[in-house]
N, C-alpha and C positions, 0 to 999 in steps of 0.2 A: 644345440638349441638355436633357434634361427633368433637375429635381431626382430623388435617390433619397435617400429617407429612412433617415438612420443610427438602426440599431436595435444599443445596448451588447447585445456578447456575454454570457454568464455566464463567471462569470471564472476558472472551470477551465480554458475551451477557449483561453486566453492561456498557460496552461500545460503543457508534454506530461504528459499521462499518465504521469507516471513515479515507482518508489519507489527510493529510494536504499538499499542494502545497506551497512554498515560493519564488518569485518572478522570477517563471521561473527556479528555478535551485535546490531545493531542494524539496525532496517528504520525510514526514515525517510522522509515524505512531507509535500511542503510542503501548508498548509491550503487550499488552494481542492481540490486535486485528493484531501487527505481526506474532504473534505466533499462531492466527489462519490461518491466509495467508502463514504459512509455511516461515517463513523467519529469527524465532529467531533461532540463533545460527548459522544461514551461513555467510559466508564472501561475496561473493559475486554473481552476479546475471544476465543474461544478458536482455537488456529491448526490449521492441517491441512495434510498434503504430500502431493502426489501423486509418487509416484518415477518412477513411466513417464513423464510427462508434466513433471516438473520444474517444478510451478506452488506455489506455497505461496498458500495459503485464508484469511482472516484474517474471522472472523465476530462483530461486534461483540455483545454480551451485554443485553441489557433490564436496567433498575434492578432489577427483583428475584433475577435470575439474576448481576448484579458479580462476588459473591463465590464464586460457585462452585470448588470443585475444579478446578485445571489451569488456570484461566486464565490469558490474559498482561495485564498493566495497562497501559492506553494513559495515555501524558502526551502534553499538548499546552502549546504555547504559543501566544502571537499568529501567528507563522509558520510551526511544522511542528508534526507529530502524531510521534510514534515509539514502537516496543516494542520495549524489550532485554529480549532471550530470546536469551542465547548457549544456553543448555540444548538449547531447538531447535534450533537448528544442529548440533550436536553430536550431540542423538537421532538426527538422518536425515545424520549425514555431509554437510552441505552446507558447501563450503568457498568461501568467497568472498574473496579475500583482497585487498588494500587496499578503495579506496571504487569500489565500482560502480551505476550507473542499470539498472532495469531496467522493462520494459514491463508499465503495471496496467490493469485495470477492473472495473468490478463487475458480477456474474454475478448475475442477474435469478433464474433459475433455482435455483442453489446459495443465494442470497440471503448472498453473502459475496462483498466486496473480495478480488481473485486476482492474482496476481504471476506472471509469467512468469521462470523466473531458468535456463529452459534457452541462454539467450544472452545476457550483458550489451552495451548498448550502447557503440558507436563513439562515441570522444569527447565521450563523458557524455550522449549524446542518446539517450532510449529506443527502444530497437527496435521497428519497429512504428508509427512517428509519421515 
């Protein structure tokens, strides 16, 4: 049997793809798979909802654009990133009620991290993985 050379993954793909929702007002995403969505080390972000389509937009902001009007402020720590914005939720009616996973990635095109929240995941495992 011939050797095959172990080549370490990047360490999002250890993790599903997924953002966690919290009772309508907070979206939370552990750091490897922010930091695939382009969002570790920004401050802040402004959000977007598609209603037909039930995806929520999350487009991190350039240092000189932070402070802008309307944005939402990202905190992070060593293990997840997250935005509470219950306001959002509330602007578009989105009711998510206790703790739900749902299915993410980032949109090359839109050039903004997108959340899938027209189906939450089965037993906390993202839809879609």
């Amino acid at each position: 049997m011939a050797f095959e050379k172990w080549t370490p993954q990047p360490e999002f793909e250890r993790f599903p793809a997924s953002a966690t929702i919290v009772q309508s007002r907070l979206i939370r995403l552990p750091s490897p798979v922010a930091g695939m969505l382009r969002l570790r080390g920004k401050t802040s972000a402004h959000l977007f909802y598609d209603r037909k389509r039930k995806l929520i937009g999350i487009k991190p902001l350039d240092r000189k654009e932070e402070n802008a009007a309307g944005a939402a402020k990202i905190r992070q720590s060593e293990k997840s990133t997250s935005l509470h914005v219950p306001s959002f939720f509330r602007t578009y009616q989105i009711d998510v009620p206790g703790i739900k996973r749902f299915h993410c990635w980032y949109d090359e095109k839109e050039r903004m991290a997108m959340i899938d929240i027209s189906r939450p995941s089965p037993r906390g495992r993202p839809a879609g993985t």
